[in-house]
C-alpha positions in Angstrom: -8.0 0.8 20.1 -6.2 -1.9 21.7 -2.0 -1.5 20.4 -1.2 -3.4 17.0 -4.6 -3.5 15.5 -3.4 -0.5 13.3 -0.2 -0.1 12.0 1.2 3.0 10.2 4.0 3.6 7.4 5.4 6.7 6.4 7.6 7.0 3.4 10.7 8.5 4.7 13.7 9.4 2.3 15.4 6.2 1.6 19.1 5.4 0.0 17.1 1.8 -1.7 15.3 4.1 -4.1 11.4 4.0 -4.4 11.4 0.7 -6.8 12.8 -1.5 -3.5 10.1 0.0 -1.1 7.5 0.0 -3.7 8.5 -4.6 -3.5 8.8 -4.1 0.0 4.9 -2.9 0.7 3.8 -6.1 -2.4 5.6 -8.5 -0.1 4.5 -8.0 2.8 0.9 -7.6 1.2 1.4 -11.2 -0.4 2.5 -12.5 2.8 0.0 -11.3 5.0 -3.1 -10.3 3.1 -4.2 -8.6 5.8 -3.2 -5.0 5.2 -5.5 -2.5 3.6 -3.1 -0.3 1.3 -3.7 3.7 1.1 -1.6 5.2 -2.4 -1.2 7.5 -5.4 1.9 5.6 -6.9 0.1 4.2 -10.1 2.8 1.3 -10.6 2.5 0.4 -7.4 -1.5 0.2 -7.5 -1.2 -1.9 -11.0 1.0 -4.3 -8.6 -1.6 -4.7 -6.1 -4.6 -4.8 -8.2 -3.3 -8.1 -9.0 -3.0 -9.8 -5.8 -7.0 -10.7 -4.7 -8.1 -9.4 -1.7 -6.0 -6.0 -1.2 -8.3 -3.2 -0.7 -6.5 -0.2 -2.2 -7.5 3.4 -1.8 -6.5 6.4 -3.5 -7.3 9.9 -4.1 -9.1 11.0 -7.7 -10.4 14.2 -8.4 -10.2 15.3 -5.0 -12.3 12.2 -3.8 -11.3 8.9 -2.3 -11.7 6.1 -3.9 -11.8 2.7 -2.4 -11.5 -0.6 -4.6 
């Protein structure tokens, strides 16, 4: 894997608060469009559902599920 093809973020504890992170990650998204997004936070997936494009996956009943 050549360096930058993949990059990872980990939700650390932040002194923002989740709501700025959470407009952070649907920024960049909308900037870029090139990031595939991996998340439980159901706000945050209604946020993304609505920018085309942004595969999202999440976990439901113990399964993942890609959309």
């Amino acid at each position: 894997m050549s360096s930058g093809s993949v990059r990872v973020f980990r939700r650390g504890a932040s002194a923002i608060g989740e709501e700025t992170l959470n407009d952070d990650i649907v920024e960049r998204v909308t900037a870029h469009r090139i990031y595939l997004v991996a998340t439980c936070d159901r706000e945050l997936k209604r946020r993304l559902r609505k920018i085309p494009g942004v595969p999202l996956i999440s976990i439901k009943e113990r399964r993942y599920q890609v959309e």
